[in-house]
FIDO-377252 format. One record per residue (C-alpha): residue number from 0; residue in one letter; x, y, z. Coordinates in nm, 4 decimals. Each point is the difference from the previous one (the first is absolute). Layout:
FIDO-377252
+------+-------+----------+----------+----------+
| mike | mikol |        u |        v |        w |
+------+-------+----------+----------+----------+
|  NUM |     a |        X |        Y |        Z |
...
+------+-------+----------+----------+----------+
end
This chain:
FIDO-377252
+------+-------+----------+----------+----------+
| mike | mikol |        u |        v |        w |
+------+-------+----------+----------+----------+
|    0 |     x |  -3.0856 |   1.4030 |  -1.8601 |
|    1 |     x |   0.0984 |  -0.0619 |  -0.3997 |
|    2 |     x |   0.2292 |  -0.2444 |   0.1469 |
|    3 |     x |   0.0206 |  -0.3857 |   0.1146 |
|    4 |     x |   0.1352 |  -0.0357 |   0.3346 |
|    5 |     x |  -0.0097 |  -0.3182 |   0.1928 |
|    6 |     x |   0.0372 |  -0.1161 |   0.3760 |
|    7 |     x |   0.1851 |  -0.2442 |   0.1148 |
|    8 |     x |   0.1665 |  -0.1589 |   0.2641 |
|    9 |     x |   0.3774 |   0.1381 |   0.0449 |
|   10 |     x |   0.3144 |  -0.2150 |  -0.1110 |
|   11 |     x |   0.3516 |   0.0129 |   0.1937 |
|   12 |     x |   0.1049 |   0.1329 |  -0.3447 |
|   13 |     x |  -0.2241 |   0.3191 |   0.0424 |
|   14 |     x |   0.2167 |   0.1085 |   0.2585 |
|   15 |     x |   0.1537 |   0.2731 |  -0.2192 |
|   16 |     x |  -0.2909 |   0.1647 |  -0.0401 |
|   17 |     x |  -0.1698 |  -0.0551 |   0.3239 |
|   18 |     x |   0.2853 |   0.1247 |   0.1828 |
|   19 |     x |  -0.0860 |   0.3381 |  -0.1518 |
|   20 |     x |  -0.2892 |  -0.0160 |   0.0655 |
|   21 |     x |   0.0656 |  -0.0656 |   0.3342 |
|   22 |     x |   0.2293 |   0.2510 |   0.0735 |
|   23 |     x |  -0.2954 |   0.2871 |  -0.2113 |
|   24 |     x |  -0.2681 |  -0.1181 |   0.2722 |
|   25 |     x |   0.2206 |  -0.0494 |   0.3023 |
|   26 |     x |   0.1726 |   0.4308 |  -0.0562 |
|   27 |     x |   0.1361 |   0.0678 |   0.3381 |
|   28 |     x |   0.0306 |  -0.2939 |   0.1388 |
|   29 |     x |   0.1732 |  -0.1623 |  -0.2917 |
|   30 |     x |   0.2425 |   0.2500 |   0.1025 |
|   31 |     x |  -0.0326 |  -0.1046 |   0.4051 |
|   32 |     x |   0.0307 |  -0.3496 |  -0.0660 |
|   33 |     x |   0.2962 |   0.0570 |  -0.1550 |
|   34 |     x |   0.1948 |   0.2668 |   0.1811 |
|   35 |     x |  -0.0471 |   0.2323 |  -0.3041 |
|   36 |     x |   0.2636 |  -0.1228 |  -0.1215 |
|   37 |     x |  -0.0905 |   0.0780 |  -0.3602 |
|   38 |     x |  -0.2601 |  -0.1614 |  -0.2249 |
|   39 |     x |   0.2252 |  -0.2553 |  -0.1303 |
|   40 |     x |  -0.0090 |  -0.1487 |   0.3678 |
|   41 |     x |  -0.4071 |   0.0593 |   0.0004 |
|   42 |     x |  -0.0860 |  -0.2169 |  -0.3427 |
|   43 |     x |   0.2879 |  -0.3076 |   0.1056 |
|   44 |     x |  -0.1756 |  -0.0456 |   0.3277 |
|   45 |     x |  -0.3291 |  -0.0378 |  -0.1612 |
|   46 |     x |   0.1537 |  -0.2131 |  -0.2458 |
|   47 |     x |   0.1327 |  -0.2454 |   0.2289 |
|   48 |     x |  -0.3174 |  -0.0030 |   0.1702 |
|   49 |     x |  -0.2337 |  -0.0303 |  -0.2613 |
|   50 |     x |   0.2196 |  -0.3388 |  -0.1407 |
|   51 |     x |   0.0045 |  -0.1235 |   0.3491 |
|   52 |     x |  -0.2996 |  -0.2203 |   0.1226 |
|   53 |     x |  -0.1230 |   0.0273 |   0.3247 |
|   54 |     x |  -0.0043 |   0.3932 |   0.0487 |
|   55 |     x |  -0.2980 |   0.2551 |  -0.0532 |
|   56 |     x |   0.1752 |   0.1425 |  -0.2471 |
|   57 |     x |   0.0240 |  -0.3676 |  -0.2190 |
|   58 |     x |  -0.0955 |  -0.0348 |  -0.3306 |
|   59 |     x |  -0.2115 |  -0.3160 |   0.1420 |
|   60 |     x |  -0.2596 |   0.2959 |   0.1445 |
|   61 |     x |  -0.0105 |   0.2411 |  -0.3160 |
|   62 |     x |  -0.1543 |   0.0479 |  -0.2923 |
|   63 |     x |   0.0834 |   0.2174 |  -0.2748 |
|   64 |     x |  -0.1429 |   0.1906 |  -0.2612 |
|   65 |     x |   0.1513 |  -0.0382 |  -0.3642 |
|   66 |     x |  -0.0825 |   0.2453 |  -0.3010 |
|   67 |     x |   0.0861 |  -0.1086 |  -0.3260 |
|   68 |     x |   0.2788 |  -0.2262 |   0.1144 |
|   69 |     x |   0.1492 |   0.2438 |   0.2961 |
|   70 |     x |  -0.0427 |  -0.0216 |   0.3567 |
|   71 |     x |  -0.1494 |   0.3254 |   0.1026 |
|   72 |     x |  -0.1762 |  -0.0575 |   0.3470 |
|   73 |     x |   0.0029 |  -0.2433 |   0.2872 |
|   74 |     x |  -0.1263 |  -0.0371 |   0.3771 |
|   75 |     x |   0.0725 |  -0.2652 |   0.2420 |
|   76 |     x |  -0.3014 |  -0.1494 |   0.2358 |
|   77 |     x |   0.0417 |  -0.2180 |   0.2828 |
|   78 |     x |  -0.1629 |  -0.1968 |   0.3277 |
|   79 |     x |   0.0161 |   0.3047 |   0.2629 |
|   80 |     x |   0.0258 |  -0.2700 |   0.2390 |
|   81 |     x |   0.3370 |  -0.0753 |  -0.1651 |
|   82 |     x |   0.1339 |   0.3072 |   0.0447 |
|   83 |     x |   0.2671 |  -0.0449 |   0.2254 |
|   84 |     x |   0.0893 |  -0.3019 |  -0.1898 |
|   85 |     x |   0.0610 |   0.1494 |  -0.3498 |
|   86 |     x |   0.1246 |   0.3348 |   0.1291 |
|   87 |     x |   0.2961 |  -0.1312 |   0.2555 |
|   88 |     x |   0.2396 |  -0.1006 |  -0.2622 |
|   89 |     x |   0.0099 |   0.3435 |  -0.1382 |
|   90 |     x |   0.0230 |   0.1639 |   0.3236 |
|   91 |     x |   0.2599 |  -0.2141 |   0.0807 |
|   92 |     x |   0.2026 |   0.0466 |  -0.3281 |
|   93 |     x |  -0.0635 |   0.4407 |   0.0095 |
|   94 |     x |   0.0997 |  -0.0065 |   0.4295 |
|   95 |     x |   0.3189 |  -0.2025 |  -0.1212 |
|   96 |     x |   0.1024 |   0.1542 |  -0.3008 |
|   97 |     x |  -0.1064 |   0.3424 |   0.0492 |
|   98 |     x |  -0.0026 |  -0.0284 |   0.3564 |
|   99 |     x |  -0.3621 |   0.1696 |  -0.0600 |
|  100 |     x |  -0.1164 |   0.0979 |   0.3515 |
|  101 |     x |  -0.4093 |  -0.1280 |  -0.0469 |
|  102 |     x |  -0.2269 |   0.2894 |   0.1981 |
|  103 |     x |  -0.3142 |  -0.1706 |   0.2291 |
|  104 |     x |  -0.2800 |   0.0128 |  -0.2159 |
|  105 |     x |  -0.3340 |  -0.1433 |  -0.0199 |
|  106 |     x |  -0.0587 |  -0.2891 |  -0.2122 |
|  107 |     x |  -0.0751 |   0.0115 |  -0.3363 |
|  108 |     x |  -0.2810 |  -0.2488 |   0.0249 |
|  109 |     x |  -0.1911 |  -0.2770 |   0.1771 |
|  110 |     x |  -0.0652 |  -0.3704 |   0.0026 |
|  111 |     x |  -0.3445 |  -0.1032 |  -0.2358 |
|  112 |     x |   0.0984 |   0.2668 |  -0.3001 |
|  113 |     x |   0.1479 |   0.0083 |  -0.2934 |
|  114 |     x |   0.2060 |   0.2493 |  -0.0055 |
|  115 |     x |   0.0833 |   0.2279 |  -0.3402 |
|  116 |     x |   0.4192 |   0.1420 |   0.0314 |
|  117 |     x |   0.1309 |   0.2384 |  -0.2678 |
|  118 |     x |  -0.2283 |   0.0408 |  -0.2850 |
|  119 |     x |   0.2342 |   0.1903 |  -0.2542 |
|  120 |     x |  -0.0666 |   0.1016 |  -0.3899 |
|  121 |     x |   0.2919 |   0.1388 |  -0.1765 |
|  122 |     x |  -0.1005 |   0.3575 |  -0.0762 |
|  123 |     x |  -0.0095 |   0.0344 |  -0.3918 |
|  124 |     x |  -0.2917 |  -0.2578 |   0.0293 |
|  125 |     x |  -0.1844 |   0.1249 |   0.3198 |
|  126 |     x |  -0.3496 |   0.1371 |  -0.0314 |
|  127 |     x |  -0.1231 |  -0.2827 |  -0.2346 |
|  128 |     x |  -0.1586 |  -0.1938 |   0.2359 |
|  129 |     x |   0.2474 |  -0.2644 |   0.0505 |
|  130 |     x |   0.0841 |   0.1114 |   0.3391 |
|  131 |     x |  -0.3647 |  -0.0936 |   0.0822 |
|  132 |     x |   0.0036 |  -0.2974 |  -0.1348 |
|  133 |     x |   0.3000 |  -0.1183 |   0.1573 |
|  134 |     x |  -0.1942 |   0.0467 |   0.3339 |
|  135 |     x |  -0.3184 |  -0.1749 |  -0.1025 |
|  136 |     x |   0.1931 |  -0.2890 |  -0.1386 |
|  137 |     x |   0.1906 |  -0.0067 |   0.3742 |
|  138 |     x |  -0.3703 |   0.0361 |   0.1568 |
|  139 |     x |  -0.0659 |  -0.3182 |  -0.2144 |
|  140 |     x |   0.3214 |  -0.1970 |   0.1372 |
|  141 |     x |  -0.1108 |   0.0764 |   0.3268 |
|  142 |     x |  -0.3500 |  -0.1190 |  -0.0816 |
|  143 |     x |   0.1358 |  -0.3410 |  -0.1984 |
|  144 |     x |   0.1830 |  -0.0594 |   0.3316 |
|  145 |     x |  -0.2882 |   0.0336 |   0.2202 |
|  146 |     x |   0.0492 |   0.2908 |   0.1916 |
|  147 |     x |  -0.2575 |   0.2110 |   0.1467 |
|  148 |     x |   0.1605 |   0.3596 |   0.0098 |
|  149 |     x |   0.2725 |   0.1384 |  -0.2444 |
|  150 |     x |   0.2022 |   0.2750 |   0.1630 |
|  151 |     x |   0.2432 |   0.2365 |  -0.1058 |
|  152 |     x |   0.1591 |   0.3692 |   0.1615 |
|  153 |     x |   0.0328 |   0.3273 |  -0.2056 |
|  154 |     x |   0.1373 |   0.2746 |   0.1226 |
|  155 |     x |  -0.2513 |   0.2732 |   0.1463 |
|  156 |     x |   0.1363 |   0.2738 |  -0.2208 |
|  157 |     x |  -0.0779 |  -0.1916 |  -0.3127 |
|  158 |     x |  -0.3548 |   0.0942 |  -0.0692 |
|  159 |     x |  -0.0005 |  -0.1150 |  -0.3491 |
|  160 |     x |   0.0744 |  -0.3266 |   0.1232 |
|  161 |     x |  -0.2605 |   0.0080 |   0.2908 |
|  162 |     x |  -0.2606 |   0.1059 |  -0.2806 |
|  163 |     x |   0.0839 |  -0.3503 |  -0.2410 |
|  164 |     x |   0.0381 |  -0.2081 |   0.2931 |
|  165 |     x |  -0.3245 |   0.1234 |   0.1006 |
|  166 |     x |  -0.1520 |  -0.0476 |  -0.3320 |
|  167 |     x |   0.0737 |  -0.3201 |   0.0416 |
|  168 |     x |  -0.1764 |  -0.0680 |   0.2825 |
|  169 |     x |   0.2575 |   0.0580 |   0.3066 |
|  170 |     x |  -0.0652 |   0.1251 |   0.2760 |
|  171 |     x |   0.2005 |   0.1699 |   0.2752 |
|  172 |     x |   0.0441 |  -0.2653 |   0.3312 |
|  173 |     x |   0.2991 |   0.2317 |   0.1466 |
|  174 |     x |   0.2861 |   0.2351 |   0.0086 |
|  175 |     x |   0.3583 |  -0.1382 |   0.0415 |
|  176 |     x |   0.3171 |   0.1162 |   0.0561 |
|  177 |     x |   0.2466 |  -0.2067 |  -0.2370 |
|  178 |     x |   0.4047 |   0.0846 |  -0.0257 |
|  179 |     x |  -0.0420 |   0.3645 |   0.0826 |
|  180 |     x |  -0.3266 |   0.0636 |  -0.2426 |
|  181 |     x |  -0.3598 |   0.0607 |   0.0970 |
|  182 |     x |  -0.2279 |  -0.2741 |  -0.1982 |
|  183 |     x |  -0.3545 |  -0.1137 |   0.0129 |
|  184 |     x |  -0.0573 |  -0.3908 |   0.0173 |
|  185 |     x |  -0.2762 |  -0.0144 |  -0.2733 |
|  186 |     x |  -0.1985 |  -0.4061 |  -0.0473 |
|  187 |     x |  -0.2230 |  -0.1069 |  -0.2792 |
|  188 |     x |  -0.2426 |  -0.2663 |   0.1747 |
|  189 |     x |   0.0063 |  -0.2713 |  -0.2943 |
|  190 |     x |  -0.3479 |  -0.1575 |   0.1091 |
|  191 |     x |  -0.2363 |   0.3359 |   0.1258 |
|  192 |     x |  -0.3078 |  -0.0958 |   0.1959 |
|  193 |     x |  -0.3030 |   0.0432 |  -0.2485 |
|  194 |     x |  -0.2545 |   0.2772 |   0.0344 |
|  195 |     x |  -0.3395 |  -0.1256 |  -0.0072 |
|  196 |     x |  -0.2560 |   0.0861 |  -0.2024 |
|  197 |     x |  -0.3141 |   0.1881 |   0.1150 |
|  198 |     x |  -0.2171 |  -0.2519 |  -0.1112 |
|  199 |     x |   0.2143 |  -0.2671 |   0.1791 |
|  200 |     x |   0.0222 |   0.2114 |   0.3278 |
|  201 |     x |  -0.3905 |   0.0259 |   0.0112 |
|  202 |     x |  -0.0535 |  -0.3748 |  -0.0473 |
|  203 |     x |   0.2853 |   0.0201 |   0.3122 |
|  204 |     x |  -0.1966 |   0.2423 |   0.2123 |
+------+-------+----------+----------+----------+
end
């Protein structure tokens, strides 16, 4: 890249940044969440959020990227088995406030993976690679906390997307329908089953 970047774990104080970066990878439903009641609204709900403990959207489950001093990317990983935990105060806060009417939906994931939310790079620094990054160093947080499968959804228009994530080594497990948008449930299996040699399959046979 030319330049020194550095992840991290996220800070309550990030929450400036992260909030727009929140609001860039959420799009449309930054602006469901919220009523679209401007974009104002979108980044103080993320704000609150992110400062807040206990949420999916807490800095306590991010980490960040920072270039030269700046926070320029983020995503936030958490137990799927959590989910309902860490999403509920939101939903409660954007059903009261907003009086956000929530659409039945499958879930975004499952019990036993890790689960990768809104991976966002600011767009003057995007194709440098920190993007990737960013996901292999959430594929490693997943690892370091010993889970088996790291999951995440992109959206089934995004082929770009579907092509990195599959660089990566994710595969496809599903479709799902999510808040109105088509997505397919994509898992990186953190401990693959080796392949055996062909010497070592003829001392088998």
């Amino acid at each position: 890249m030319g330049q020194n970047y550095i992840i991290r774990d996220a800070e309550a104080c990030d929450a400036p940044c992260v909030a727009l970066l929140l609001v860039q990878a959420m799009g449309d439903l930054a602006r469901f969440f919220t009523s679209d009641t401007g974009r104002e609204e979108e980044i103080f709900l993320f704000d609150k959020f992110f400062e807040e403990r206990g949420n999916q959207y807490s800095f306590e489950n991010t980490l960040v990227v920072e270039l030269n001093g700046k926070v320029v990317g983020s995503s936030n990983g958490y137990d799927g088995g959590k989910l309902q935990e860490l999403r509920q105060p939101f939903f409660n806060y954007i059903m009261s406030k907003f009086n956000v009417q929530l659409p039945d939906c499958d879930e975004e994931t499952e019990p036993g993976e890790f689960y990768i939310d809104c991976v966002s790079v600011l767009p003057e620094v995007q194709g440098k690679g920190i993007g990737t990054a960013l996901i292999e160093a959430m594929i490693e947080k997943g690892r370091q906390l010993n889970f088996k499968k790291i999951g995440l959804l992109v959206d089934v228009k995004n082929q770009d997307a579907n092509r990195l994530y599959a660089n990566l080594g994710f595969v496809k497990i599903k479709n799902k329908s999510f808040m109105g948008g088509k997505y397919e449930h994509l898992q990186f299996n953190c401990f693959p089953t080796a392949t055996l040699s062909h010497s070592a399959e003829s001392k088998l046979a």
